[in-house]
PAZAPA-4460 file (N, C-alpha, C; in steps of 0.05 Angstrom, whole numbers, plus 32768, in hexadecimal, padded with zeros to 4 digits):
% residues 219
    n_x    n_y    n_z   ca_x   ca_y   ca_z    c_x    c_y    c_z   seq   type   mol
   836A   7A7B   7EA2   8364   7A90   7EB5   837C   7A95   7EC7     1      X     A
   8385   7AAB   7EC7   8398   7AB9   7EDA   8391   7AB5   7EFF     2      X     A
   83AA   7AA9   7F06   83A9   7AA7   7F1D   83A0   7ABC   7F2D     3      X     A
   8394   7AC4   7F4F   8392   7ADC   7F4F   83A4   7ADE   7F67     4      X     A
   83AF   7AF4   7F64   83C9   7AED   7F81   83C1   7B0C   7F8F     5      X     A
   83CD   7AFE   7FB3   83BA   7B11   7FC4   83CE   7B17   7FDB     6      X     A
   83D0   7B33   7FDD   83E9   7B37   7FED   83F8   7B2E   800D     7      X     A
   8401   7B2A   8013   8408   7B1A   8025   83F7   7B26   8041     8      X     A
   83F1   7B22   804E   83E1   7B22   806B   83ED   7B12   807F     9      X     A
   83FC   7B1C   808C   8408   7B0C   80A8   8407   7B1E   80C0    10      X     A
   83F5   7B0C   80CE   83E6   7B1F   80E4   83FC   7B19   80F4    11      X     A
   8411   7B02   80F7   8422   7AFB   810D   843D   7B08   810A    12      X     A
   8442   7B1C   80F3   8453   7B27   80F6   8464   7B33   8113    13      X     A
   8481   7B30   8109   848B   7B43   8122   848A   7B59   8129    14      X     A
   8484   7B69   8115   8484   7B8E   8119   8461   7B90   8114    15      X     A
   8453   7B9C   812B   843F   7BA6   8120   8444   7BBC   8120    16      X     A
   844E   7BCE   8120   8455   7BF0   810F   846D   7BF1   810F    17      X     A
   8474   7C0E   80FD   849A   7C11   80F8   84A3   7C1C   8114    18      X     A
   84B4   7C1C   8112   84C7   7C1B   8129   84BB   7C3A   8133    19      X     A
   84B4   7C47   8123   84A2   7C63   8131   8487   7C6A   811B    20      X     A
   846E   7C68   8141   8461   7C7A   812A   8460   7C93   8117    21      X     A
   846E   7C9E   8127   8471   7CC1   811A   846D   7CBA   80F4    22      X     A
   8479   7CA0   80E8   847F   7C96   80D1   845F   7C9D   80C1    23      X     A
   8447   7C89   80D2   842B   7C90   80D1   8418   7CA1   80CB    24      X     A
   8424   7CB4   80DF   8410   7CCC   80E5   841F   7CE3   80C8    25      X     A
   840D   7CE9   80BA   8416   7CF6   80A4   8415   7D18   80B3    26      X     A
   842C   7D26   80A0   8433   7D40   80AA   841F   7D54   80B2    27      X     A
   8407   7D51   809B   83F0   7D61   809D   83D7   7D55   80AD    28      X     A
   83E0   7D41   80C1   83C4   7D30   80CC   83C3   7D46   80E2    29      X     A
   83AD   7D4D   80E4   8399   7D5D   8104   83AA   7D54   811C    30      X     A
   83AC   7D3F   811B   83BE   7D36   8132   83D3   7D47   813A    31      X     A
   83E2   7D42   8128   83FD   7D5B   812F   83F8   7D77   8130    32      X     A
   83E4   7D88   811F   83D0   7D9A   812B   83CC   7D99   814C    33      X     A
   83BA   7D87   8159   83AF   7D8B   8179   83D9   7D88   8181    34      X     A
   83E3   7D71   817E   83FF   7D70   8187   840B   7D8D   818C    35      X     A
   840F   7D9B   8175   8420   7DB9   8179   840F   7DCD   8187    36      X     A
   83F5   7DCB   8183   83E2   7DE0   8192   83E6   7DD8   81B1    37      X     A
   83E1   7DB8   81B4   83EA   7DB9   81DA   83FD   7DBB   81EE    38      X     A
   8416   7DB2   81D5   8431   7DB7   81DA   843C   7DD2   81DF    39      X     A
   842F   7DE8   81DA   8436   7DFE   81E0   8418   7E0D   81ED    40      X     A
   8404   7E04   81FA   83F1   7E08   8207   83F8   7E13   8228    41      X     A
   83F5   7E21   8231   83FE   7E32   824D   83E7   7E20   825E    42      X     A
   83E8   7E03   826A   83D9   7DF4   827A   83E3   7DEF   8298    43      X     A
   83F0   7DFF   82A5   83F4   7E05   82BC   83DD   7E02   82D5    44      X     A
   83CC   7E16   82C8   83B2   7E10   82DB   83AE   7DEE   82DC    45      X     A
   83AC   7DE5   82C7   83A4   7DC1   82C6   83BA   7DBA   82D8    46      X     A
   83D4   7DBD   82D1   83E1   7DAF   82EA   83E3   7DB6   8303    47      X     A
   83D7   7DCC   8303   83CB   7DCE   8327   83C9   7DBA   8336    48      X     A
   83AD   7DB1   8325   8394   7D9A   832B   839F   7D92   8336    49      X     A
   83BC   7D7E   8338   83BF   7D6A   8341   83D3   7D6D   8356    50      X     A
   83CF   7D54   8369   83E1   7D58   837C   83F0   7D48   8381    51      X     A
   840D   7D48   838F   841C   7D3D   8390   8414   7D1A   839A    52      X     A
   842E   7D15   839E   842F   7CF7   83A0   8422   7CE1   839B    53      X     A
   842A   7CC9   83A6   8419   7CB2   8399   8424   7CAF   8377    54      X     A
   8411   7C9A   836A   8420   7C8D   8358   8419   7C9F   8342    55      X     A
   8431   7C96   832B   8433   7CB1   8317   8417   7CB3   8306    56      X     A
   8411   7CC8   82FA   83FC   7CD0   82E5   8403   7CD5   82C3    57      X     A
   83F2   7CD2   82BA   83F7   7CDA   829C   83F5   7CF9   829B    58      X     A
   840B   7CFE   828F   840E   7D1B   828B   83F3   7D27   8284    59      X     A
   83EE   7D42   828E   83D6   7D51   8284   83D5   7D5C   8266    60      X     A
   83F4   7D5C   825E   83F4   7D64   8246   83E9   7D55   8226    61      X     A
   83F2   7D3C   822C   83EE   7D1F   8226   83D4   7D1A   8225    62      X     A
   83C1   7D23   823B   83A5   7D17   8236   8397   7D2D   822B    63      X     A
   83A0   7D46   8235   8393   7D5B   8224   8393   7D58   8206    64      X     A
   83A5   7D4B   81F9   83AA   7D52   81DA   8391   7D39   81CD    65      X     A
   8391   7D1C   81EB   8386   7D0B   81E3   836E   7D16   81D8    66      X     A
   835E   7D26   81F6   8345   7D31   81FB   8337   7D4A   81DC    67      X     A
   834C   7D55   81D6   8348   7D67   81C6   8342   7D5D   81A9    68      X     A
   835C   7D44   81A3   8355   7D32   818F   8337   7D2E   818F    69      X     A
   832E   7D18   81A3   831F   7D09   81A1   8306   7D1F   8196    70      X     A
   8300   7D33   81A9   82E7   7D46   81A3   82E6   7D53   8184    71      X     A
   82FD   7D53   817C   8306   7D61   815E   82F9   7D4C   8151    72      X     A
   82F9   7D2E   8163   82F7   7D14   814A   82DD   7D0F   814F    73      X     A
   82CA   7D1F   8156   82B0   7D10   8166   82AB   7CF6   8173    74      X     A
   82CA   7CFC   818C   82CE   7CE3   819C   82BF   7CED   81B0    75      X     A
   82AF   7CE5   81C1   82AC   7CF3   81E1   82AF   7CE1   81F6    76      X     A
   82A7   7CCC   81EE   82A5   7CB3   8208   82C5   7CAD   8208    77      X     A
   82C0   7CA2   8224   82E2   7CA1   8232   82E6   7C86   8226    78      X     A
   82D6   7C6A   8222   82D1   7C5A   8216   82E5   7C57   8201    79      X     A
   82CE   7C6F   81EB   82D4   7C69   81D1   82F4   7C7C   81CD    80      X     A
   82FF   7C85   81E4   8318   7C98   81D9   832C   7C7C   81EC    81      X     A
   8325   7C6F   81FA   833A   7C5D   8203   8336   7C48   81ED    82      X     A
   831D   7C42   81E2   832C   7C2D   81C4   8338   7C3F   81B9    83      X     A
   8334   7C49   81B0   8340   7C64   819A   8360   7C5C   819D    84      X     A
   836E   7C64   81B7   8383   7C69   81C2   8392   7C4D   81B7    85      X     A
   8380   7C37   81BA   838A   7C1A   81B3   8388   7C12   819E    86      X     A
   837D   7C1E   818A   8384   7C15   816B   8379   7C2A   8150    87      X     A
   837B   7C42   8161   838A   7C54   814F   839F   7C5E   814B    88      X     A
   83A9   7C66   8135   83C4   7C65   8135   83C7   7C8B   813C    89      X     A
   83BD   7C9C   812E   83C1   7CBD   813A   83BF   7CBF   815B    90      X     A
   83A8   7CAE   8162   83A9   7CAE   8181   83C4   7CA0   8190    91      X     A
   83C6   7C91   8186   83E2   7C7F   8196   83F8   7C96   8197    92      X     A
   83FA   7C9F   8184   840E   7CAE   8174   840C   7CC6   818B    93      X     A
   83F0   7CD9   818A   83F2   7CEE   819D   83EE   7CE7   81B9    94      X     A
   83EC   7CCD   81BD   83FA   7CC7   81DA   8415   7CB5   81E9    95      X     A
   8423   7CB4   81D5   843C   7CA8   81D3   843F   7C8D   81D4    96      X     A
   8424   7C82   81D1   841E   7C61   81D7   840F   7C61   81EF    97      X     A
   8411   7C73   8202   83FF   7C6B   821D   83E5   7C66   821B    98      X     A
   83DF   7C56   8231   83BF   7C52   8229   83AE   7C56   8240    99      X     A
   83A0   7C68   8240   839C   7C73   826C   837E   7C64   8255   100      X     A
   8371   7C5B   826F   8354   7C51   826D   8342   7C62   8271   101      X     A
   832C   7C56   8270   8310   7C6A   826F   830E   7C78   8286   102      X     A
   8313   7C6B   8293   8310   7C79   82B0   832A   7C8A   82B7   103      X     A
   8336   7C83   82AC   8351   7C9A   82B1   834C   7CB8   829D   104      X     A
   833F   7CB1   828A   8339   7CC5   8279   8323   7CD5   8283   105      X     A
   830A   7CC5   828F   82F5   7CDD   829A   82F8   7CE2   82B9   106      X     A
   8312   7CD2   82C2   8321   7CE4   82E6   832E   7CFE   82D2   107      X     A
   833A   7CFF   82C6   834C   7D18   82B9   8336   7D2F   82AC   108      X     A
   8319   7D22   829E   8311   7D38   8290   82FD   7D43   82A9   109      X     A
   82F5   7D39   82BC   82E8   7D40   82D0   82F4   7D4E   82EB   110      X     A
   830D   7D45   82F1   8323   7D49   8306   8331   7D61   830A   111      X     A
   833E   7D58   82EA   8350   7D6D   82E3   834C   7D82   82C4   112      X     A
   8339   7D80   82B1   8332   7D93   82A3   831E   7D9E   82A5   113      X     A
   82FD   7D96   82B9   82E9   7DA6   82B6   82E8   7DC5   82B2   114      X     A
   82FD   7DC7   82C1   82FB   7DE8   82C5   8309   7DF6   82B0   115      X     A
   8316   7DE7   829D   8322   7DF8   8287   831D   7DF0   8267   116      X     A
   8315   7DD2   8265   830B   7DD1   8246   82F5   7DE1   823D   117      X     A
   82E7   7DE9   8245   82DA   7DFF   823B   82E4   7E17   822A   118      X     A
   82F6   7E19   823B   8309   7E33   8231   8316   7E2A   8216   119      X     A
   8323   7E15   8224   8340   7E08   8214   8330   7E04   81F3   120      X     A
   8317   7DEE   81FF   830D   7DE1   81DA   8301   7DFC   81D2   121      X     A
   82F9   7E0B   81DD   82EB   7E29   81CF   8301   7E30   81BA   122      X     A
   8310   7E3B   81D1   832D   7E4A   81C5   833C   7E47   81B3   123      X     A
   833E   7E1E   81AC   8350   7E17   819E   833B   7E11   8184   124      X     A
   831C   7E0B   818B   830C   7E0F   816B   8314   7E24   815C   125      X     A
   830B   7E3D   8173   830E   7E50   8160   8322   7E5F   8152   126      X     A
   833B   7E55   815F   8353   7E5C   8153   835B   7E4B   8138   127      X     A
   8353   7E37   8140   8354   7E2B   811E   8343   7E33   810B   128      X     A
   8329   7E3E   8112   8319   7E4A   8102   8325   7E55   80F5   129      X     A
   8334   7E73   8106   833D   7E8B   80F8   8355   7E81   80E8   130      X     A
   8362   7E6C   80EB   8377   7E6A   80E5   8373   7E58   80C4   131      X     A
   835F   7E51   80C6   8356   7E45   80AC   8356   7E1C   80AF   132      X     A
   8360   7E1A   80C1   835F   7DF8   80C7   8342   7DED   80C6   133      X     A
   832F   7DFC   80D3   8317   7DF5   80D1   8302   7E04   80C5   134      X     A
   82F5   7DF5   80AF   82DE   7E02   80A0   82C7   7DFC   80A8   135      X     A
   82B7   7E13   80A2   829B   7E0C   80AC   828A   7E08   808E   136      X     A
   8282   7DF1   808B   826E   7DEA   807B   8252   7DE1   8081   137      X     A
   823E   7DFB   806C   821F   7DF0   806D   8219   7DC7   806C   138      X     A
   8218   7DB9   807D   8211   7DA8   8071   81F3   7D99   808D   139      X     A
   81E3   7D91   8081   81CC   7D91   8086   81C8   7D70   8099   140      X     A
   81D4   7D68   80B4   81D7   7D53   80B7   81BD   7D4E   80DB   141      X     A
   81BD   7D40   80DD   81B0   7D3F   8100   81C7   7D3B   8118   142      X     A
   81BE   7D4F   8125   81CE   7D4E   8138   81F0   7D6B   812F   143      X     A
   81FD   7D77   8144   8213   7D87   8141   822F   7D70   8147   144      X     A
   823B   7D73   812F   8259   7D6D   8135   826B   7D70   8127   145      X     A
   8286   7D5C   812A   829E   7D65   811A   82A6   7D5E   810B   146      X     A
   82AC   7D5F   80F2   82B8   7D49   80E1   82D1   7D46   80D6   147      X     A
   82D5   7D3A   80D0   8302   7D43   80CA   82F8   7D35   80AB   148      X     A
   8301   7D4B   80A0   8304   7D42   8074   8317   7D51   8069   149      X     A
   832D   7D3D   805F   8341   7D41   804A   834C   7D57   8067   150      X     A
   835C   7D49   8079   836F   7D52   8088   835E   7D71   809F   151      X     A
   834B   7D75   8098   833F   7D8E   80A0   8322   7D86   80B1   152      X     A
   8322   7D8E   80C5   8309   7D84   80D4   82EE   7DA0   80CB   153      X     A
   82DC   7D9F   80C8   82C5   7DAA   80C8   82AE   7DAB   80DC   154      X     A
   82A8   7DBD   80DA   828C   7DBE   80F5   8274   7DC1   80E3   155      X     A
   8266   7DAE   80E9   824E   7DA8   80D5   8233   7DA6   80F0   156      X     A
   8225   7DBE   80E8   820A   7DC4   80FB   81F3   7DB2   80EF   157      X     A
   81DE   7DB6   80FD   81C4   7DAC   80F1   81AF   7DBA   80DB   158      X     A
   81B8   7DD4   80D9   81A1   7DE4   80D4   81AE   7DF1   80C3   159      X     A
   81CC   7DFE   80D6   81DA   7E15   80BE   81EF   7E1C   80CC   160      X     A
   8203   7E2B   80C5   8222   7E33   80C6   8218   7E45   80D3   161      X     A
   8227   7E4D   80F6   8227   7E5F   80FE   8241   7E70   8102   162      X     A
   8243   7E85   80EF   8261   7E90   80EE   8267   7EA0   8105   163      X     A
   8251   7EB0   8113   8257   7EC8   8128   8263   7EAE   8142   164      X     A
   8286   7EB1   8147   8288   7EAF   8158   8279   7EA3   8174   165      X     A
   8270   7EC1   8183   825C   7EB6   819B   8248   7E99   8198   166      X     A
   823A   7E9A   8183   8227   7E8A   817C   8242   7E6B   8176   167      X     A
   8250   7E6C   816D   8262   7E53   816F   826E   7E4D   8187   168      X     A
   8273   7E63   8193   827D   7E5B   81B6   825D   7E51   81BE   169      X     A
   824E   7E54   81BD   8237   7E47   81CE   822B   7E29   81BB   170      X     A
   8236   7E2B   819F   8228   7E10   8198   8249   7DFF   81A9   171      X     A
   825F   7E02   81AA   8270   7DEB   81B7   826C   7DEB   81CF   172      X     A
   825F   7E03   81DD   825C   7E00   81FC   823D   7DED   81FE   173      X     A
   822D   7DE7   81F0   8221   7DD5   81F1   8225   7DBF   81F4   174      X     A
   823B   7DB9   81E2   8245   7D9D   81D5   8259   7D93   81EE   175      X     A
   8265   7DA7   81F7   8270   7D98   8211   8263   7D97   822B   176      X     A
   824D   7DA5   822C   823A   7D9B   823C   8231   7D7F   823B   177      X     A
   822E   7D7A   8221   821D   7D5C   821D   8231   7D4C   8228   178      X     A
   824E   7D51   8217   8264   7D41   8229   8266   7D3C   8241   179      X     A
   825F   7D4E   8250   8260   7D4C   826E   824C   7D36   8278   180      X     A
   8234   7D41   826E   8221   7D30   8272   8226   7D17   8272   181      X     A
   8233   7D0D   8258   823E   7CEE   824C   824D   7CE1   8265   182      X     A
   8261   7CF6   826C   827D   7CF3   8283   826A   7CDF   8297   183      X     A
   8255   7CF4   82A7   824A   7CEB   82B9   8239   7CD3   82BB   184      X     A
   8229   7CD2   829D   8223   7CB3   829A   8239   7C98   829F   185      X     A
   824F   7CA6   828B   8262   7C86   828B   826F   7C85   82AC   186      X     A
   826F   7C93   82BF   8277   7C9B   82D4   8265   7C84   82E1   187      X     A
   8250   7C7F   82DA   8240   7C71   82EE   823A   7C57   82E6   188      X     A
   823F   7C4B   82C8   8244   7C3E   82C2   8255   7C21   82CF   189      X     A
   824B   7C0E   82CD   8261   7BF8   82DE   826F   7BEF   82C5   190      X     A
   8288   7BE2   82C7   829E   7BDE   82AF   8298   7BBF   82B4   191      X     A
   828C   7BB0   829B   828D   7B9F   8296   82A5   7B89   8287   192      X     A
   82A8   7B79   828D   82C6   7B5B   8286   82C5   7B5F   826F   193      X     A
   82D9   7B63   825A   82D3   7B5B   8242   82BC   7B39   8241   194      X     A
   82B5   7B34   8225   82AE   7B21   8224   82C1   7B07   8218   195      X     A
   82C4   7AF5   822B   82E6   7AE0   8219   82D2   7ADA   81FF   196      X     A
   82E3   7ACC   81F0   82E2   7ACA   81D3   82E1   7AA9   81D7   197      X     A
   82C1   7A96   81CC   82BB   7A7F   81D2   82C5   7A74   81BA   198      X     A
   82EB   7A6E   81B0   82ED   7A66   8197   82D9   7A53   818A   199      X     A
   82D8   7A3C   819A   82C6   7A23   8194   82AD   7A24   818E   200      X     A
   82A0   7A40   8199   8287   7A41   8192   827C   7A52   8177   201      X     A
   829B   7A68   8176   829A   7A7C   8168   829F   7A65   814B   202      X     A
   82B5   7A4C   814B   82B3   7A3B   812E   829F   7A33   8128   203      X     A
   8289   7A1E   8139   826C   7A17   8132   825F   7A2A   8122   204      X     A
   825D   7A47   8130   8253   7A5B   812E   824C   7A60   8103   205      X     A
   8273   7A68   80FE   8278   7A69   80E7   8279   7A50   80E1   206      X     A
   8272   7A42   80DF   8276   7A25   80CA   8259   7A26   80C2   207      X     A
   8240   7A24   80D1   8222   7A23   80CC   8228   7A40   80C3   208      X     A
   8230   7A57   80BE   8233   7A6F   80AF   8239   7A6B   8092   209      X     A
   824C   7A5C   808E   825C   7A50   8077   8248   7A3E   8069   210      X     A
   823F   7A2F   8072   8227   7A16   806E   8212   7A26   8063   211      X     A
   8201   7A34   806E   81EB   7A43   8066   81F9   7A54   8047   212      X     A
   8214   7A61   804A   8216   7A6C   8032   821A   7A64   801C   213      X     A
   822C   7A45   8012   8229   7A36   8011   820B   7A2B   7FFF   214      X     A
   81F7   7A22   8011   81DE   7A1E   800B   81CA   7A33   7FF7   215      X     A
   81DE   7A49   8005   81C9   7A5C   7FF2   81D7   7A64   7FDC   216      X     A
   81EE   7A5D   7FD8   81FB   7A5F   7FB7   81ED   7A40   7FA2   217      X     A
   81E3   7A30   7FB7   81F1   7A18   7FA1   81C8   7A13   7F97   218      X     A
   81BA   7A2A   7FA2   81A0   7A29   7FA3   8199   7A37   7F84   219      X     A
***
């Protein structure tokens, strides 16, 4: 019987990525899509919002591309877009490695974008619409959202494809309603310690895991 050989796995390596991600993120990923759409986005009004002094901020431009990602990715919680930020690699990538936290993300989408994602995620759906980046497919699922397949995100309804425009500006003006809604839940939310990791308990744990499987092979 042929040996079976199994490729090397070394989690303690020195490099955990190449010296750039840009290497990663493939030419045609969505990512670089929201990147060139915000990079040339006229967000002036957003930098109003803010006012001088005190300690520095994460650029508005930077979290916008985060924000736009995430909703493209059916991210919404500030939560799930600050893991995101920490071990995804398109997200790292469209934030240059920074990592603003949950609460830095819903001070920015509350602070400083309420008054314009509306516009902004309307404007930039529908321009990919027309532009052909996003297709609308019949598909029959619960609940409205987004899906990204084979490089191309889709908007997949519950019921049926609404092509007339207006009627698509009001199914996303829903959807960021709910978001808002979400905002204001995790807003009130208390931030709990991670939980430490009880190695000693976590070995017992898997050994009587091992033992039972074990038992039930040799049964």
């Amino acid at each position: 019987m042929s040996r079976v050989v199994f490729k090397s796995n070394e989690q303690g390596q020195i490099l955990l990525f190449p010296a750039s991600l840009d290497e990663k993120v493939p030419q045609d990923s969505p990512a670089r899509l929201v990147n060139q759409i915000v990079d040339n986005l006229d967000i002036a009004q957003i930098i109003d919002t803010y006012k001088g002094g005190g300690t520095s901020a994460y650029h508005p431009r930077m979290m916008l591309k985060v924000v736009l990602y995430s909703y493209l990715n059916n991210i919404y919680s500030s939560r799930k877009i600050e893991q995101a930020l920490a071990d995804r690699i398109s997200f790292m990538w469209l934030s240059g490695g920074q990592q603003p936290d949950h609460n830095t993300i819903n001070r920015f989408r509350s602070c400083h974008l309420k008054e314009d994602i509306h516009q902004i995620f309307t404007q930039v759906v529908l321009m990919l619409v027309d532009m052909g980046y996003l297709s609308l497919d019949v598909i029959y699922v619960d609940g409205t959202k987004i899906e990204s397949r084979a490089n191309r995100y889709t908007f997949v309804w519950k019921k049926t494809v609404e092509k007339n425009k207006a009627k698509l500006e009001e199914k996303i003006r829903k959807v960021l309603e709910q978001i808002e809604e979400g905002i204001a839940i995790e807003n009130q939310m208390e931030d709990q310690p991670p939980l430490p990791i009880d190695s000693k308990e976590l070995r017992r744990r898997i050994e009587a895991l091992n033992s039972r499987t074990k038992s039930h092979k040799d049964t």
